[in-house]
C-alpha positions as CSV (number, residue, x, y, z in Angstrom):
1,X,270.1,-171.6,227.4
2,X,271.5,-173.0,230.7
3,X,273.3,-176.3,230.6
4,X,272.2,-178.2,234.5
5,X,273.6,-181.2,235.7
6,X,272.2,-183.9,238.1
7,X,273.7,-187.2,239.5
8,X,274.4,-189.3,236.8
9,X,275.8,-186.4,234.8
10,X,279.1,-186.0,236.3
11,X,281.9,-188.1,238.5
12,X,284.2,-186.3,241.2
13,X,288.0,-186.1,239.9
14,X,290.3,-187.7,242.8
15,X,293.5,-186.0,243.6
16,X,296.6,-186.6,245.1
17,X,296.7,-185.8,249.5
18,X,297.3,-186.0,252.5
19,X,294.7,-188.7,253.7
20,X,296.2,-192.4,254.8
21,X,293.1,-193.3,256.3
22,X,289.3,-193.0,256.3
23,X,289.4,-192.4,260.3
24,X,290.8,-189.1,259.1
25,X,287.9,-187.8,257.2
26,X,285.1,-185.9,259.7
27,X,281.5,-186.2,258.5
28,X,279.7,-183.9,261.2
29,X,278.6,-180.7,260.1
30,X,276.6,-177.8,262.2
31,X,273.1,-176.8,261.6
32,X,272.4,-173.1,262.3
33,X,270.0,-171.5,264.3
34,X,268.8,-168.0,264.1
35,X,271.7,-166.8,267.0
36,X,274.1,-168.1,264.9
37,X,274.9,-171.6,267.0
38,X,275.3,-174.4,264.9
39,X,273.8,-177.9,266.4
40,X,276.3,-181.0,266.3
41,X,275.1,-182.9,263.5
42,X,277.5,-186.6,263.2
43,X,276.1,-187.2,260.1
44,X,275.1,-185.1,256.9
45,X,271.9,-186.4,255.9
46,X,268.3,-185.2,257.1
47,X,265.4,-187.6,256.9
48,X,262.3,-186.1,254.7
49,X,259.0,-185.1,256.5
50,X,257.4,-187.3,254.6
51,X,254.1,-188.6,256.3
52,X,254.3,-192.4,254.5
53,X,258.1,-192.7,255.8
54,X,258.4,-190.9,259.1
55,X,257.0,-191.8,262.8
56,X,258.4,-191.1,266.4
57,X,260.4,-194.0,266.7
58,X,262.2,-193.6,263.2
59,X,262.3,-190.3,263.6
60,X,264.0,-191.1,267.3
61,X,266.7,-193.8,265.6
62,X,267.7,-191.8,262.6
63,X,268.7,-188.6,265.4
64,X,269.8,-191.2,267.6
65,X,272.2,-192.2,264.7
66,X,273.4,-189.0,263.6
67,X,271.2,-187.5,261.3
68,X,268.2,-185.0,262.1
69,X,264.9,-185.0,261.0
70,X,261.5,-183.1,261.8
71,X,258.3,-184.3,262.1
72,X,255.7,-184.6,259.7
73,X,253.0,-181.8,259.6
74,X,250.1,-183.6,258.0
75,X,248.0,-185.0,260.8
76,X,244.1,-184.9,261.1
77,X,244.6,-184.8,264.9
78,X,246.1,-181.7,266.6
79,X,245.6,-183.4,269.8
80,X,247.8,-186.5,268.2
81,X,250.2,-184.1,266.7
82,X,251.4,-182.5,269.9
83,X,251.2,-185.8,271.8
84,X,253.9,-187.5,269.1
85,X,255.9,-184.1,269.9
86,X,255.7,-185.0,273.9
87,X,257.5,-188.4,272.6
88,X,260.2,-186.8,270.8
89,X,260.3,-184.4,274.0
90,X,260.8,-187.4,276.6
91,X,264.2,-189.1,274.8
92,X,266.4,-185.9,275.3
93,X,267.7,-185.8,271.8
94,X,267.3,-182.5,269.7
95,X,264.4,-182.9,266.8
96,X,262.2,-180.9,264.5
97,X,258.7,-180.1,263.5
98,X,257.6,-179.7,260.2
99,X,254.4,-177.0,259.4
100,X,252.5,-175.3,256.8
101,X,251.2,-172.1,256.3
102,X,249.1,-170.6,258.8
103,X,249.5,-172.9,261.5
104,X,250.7,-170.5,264.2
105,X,247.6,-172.9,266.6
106,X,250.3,-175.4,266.6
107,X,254.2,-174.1,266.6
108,X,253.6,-171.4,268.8
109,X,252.6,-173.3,271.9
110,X,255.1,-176.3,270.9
111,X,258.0,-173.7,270.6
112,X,257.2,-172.5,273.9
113,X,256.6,-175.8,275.4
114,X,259.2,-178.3,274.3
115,X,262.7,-177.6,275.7
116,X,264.8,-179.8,272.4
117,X,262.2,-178.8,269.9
118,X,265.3,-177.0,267.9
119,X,264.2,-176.5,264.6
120,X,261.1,-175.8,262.1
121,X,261.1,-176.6,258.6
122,X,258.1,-174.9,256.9
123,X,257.4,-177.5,254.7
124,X,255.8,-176.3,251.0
125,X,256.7,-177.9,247.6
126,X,256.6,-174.3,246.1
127,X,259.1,-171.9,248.2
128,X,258.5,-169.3,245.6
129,X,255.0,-168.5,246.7
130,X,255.1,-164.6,249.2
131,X,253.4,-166.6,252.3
132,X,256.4,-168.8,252.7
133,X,258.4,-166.0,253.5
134,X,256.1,-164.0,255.1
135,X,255.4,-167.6,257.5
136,X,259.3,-167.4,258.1
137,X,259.0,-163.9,259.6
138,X,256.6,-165.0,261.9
139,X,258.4,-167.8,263.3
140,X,261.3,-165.4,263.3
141,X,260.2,-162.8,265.3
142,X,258.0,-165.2,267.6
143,X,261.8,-167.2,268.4
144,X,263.0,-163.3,269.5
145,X,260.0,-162.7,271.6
146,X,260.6,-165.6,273.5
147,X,264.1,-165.9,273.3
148,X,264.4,-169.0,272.1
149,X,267.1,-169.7,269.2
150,X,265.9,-171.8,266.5
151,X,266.5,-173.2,263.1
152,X,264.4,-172.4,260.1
153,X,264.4,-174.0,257.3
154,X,262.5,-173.4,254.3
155,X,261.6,-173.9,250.4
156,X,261.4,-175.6,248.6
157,X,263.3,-173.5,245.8
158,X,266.1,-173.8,243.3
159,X,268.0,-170.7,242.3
160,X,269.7,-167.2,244.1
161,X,266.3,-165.2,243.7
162,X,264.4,-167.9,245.9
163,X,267.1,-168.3,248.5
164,X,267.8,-164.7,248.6
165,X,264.1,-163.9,249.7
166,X,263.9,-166.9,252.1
167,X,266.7,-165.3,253.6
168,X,266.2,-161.9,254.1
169,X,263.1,-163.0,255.4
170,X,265.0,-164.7,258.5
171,X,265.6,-168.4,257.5
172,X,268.6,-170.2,258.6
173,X,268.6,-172.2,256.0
174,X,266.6,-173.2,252.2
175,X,266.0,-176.7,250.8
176,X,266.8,-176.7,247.1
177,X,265.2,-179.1,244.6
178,X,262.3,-178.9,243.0
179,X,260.7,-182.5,241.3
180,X,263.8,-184.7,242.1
181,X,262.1,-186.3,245.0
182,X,261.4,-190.2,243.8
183,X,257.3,-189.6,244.3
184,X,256.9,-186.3,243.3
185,X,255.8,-185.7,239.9
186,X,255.8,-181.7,239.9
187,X,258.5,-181.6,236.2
188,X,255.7,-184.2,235.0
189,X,252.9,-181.9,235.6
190,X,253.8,-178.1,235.1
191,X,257.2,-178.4,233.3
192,X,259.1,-176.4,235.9
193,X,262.3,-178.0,237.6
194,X,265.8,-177.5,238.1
195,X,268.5,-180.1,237.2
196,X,269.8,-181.4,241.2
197,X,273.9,-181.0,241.4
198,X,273.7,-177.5,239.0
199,X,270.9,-176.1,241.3
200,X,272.4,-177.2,244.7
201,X,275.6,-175.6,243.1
202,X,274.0,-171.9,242.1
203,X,272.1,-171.4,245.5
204,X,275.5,-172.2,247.5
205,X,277.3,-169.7,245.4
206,X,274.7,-167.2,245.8
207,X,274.7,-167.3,249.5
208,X,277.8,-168.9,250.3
209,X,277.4,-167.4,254.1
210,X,278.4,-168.6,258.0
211,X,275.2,-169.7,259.4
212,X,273.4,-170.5,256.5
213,X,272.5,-173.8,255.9
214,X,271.7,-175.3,252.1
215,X,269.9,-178.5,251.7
216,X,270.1,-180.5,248.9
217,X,266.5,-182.2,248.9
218,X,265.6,-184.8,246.8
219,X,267.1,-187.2,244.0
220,X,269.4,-189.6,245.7
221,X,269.2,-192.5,244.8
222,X,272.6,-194.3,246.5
223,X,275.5,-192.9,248.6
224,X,277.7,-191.8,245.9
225,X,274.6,-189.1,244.8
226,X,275.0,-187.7,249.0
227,X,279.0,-187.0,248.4
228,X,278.2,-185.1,244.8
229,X,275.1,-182.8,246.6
230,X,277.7,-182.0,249.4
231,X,280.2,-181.3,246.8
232,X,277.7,-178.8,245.1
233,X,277.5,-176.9,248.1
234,X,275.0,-178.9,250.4
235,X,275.7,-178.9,253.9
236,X,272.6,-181.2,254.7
237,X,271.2,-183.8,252.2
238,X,267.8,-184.7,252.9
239,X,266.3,-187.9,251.5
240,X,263.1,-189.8,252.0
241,X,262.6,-192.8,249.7
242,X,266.9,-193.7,249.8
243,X,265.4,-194.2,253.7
244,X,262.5,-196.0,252.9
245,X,264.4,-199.5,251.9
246,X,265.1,-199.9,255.4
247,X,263.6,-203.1,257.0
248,X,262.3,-201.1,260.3
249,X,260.8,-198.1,258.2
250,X,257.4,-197.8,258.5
251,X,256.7,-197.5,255.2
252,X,256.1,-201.2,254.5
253,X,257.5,-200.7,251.3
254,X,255.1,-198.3,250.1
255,X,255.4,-194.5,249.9
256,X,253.5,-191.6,248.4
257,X,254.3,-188.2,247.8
258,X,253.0,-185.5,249.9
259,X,250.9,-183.6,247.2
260,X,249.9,-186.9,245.9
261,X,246.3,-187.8,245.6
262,X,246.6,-190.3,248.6
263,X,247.2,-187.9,251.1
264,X,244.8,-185.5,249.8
265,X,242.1,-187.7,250.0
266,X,243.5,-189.0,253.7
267,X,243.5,-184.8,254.9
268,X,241.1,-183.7,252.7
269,X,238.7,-186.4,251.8
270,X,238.9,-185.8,248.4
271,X,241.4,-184.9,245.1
272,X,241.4,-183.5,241.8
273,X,245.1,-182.8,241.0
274,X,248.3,-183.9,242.2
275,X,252.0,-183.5,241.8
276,X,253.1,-186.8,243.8
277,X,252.4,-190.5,243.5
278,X,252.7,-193.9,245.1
279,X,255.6,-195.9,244.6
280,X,256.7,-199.2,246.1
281,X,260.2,-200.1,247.2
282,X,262.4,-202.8,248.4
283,X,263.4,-203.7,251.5
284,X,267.4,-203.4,251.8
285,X,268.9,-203.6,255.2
286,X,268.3,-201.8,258.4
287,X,268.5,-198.0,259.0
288,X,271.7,-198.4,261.3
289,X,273.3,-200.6,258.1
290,X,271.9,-197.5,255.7
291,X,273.7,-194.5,257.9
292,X,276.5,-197.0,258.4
293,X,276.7,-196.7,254.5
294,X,276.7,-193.1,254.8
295,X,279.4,-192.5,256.8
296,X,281.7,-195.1,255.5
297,X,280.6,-193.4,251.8
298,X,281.7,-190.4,252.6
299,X,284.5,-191.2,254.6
300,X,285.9,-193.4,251.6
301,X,285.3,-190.8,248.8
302,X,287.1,-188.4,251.5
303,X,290.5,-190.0,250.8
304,X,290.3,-189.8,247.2
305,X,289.5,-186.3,246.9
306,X,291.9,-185.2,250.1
307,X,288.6,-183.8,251.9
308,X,288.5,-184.1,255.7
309,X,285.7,-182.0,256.4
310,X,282.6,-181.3,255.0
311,X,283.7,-178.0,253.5
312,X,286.8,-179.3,252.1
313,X,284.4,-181.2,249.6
314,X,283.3,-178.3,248.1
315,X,287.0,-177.9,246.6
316,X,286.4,-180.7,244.1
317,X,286.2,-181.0,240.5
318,X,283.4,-182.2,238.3
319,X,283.7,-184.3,235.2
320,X,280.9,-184.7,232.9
321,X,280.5,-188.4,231.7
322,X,277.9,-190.5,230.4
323,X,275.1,-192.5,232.5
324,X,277.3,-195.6,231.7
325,X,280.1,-194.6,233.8
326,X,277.8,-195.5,236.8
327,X,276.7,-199.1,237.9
328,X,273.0,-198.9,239.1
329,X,272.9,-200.8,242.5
């Protein structure tokens, strides 16, 4: 039997370096599209499609301050859908859509449409399933026949046999984690999961490749948990509830998972299982304050561990320690 590790299961071991400052440390990192480009990214961090958490205008202010996000795919309007896309389209800044299976209807004409639609995340709890990869090769070859470099990102999965299929199938990129997200209750229901930090770790090693992006997705709970998942191996970290707590979210304090039985009922009318749930939370400054937090975070941890890049991270050691060794904020 496998011994995993999550968050709270380890601490990064300072060394002695080079660093006299935090101005030193760089906290952009590139997200790669299927010509091998990488977009400028200032922060990290990528905000969760969730459909309780993101709009245009949050969506809009979390690129605006450094991080990247996509838009939600659960909408019960198409018409609505692709007008929230013209929003994005009119500020300029690059963005990205999230979709399901099947939905060629709508990413086909928005991919040929919208000049700084950049990226597609095919969005489905369960990356192990054939049609996510077959839904990649789609979007792959459709970015070839009209010439458009793009970023695909998909999962959601959480060892080397799930990346490795997501990747031959074209992806740029995975997201890796399966029942850390705060809402979803998938370990709860079925028993299946992958500890965060351990699994992050494995996929990165496994395909440890230029112009291949791994996301650690779910789990984080404060800033520290960002600088461990990039440590692991993560080049992105994508969060949803940790971005909730802001004051100008529109979540209200209230978010719910997206196989939970509230959005079932609100696409489909009705539910009889579910692997997410509602959860309220607290309001704790504004978004600009959070990403602030971010990049200071990192920026701070990068001169104890002699890290001024993102990569340089990844050189760090672990040490395993009790809960107790970390306050809870």
């Amino acid at each position: 039997m496998k011994t995993g590790y999550t968050f709270n299961d380890i601490l990064l071991v300072p060394r002695v370096g080079e660093l006299d400052s935090r101005s030193q440390v760089n906290t952009f990192n590139f997200l790669w599209d299927t010509e091998g480009t990488g977009l400028f990214v200032g922060l990290p961090v990528i905000l969760s499609p969730m459909d309780s958490i993101v709009n245009v205008t949050f969506l809009y202010k979390f690129i605006r301050l450094g991080g990247f996000g996509y838009l939600p795919r659960f909408y019960t309007d198409l018409g609505e859908r692709f007008q929230d896309v013209q929003l994005l389209e009119n500020e300029g800044l690059p963005y990205g859509i999230a979709v399901g299976l099947d939905e060629e209807h709508f990413w086909k004409p928005a991919l040929e449409v919208f000049e700084n639609l950049v990226a597609v995340c095919v969005d489905v709890a369960n990356g192990y399933l054939p049609k996510v990869a077959e839904e990649v090769i789609k979007i792959r070859r459709f970015s070839r026949e009209i010439n458009k470099p793009i970023s695909i990102i998909a999962g959601n999965v959480v060892t080397p046999d799930g990346v490795k299929r997501l990747y031959d199938a074209g992806a740029t990129g995975v997201r890796v984690g399966l029942g850390s997200g705060a809402v979803c209750t998938t370990r709860n229901m079925t028993g299946v999961g992958y500890p965060q930090l351990s699994a992050v770790r494995n996929c990165y090693e496994s395909m440890n490749v230029k112009g291949f992006n791994i996301i650690s997705d779910g789990g984080v709970t404060q800033v520290g948990d960002i600088v461990k998942a990039i440590s692991a191996g993560a080049d992105f970290v994508m969060a949803g509830s940790f971005f909730a707590r802001a004051s100008d979210c529109p979540a209200n304090g209230k978010i719910y998972g997206m196989a939970s039985h509230r959005l079932q009922k609100k696409m489909y009318g009705k539910s009889s299982y579910a692997e997410g749930m509602d959860l309220g939370i607290s309001r704790n400054g504004t978004l600009g304050q959070i990403m602030n937090e971010i990049s200071m975070g990192i920026k701070s941890a990068g001169t104890y561990l002699n890290a001024k890049t993102i990569p340089d991270f990844r050189e760090v050691d672990w040490v395993e320690c009790s809960e107790s060794n970390i306050k809870k904020l």
